[in-house]
N, C-alpha and C positions, 0 to 999 in steps of 0.2 A: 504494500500500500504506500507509493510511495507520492508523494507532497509537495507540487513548488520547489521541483529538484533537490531536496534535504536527500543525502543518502542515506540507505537503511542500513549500511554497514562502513564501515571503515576501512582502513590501510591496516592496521591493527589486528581488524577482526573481530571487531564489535557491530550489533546492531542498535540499534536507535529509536526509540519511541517517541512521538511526538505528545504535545499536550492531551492531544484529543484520543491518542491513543491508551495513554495514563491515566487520564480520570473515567475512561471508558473502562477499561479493566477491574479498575480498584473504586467504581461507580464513587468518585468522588467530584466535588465544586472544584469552578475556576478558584474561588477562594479559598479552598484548602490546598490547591496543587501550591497557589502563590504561595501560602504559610509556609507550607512543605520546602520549598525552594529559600524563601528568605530567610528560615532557622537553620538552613543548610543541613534537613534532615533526609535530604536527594540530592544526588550528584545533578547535575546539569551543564549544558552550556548553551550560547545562544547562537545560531548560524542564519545571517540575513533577516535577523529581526523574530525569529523562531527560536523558541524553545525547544531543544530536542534533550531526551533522555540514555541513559546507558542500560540496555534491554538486561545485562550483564547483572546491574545490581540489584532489579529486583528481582530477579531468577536464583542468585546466590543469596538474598535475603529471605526469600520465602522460602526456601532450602531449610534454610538454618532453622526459620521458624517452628517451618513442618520435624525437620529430627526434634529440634528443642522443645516439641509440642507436652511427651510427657514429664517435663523437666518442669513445668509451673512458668514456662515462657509463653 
């Protein structure tokens, strides 16, 4: 799905979620994505006015969650 030319991966080897694609997933507000972003509790960066995401960290965060799940996380 890819957007106003953002790529959906990198040189690296990452792919990239866009805003729309982030609060679509995790049915969250433009306002909590911003909060999210301004307490720097999401990586991000902006490319041509765009907010894109690293597909990377919430794949390895919701990882952690799911083993942590019988731990009381």
């Amino acid at each position: 799905m890819e957007k106003n030319n953002i790529p959906k991966r990198t040189d690296i080897g990452d792919y990239w979620l866009d805003s729309s694609d982030v609060k679509r997933m995790f049915n969250i507000s433009d306002s909590t994505l911003y909060r999210l972003r301004i307490s720097k509790e999401i990586p991000f960066t902006k490319i041509g006015g765009k907010f894109v995401y690293p597909k990377s960290f919430f794949v390895s965060t919701l990882g952690n969650r799911c083993r942590n799940k019988g731990q009381g996380f």
